[in-house]
C-alpha positions, 0 to 999 in steps of 0.5 A: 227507269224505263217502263219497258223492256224491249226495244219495239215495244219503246219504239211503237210508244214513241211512234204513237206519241209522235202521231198527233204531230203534223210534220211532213216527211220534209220536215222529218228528213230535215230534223234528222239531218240537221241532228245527224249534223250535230252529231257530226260536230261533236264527233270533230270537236277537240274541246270537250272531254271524251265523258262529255262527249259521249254523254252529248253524244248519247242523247243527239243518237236519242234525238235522230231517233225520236225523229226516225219514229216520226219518219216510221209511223208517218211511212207505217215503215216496219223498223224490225223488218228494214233492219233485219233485211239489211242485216241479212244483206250485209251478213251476205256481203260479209260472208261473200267477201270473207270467202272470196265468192 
């Protein structure tokens, strides 16, 4: 059971546990996309079962986002604003196509 019960508050810890480390944003990028090649693997793989693989699925998206709390506070990017934004860019998109403007 986790000890918190909203996702920022999970993302700073992680963020703060990361702080000690002494990986540059190289490495970082690295990590991420040499995770998001895992990912990429299980998705294509036929020779597991569909419970399997998205209980190795869950854990590899843990991963990516363990390293991208390094890349955040490393960046002292705000996470809430990124997304955000991008989602209001693509709420845009979306309503622009939808209604042919």
């Amino acid at each position: 059971m986790s000890k918190f019960e909203h996702f920022e508050n999970l993302w700073e810890y992680c963020e703060n546990f990361n702080k000690e480390e002494n990986n540059d944003n190289l490495n970082i990028i690295k990590e991420i996309s040499l995770k998001l090649s895992l990912y990429e693997s299980l998705e294509k793989n036929e020779n597991i079962s569909a419970n399997e693989k998205s209980t190795f699925k869950s854990k590899v998206l843990g991963e990516i986002l363990w390293s991208i709390t390094k890349l955040s506070y490393k960046e002292n990017i705000n996470v809430f604003t990124s997304l955000n934004n991008i989602l209001n860019d693509n709420l845009i998109d979306h309503f622009s196509k939808k209604h042919n403007i």
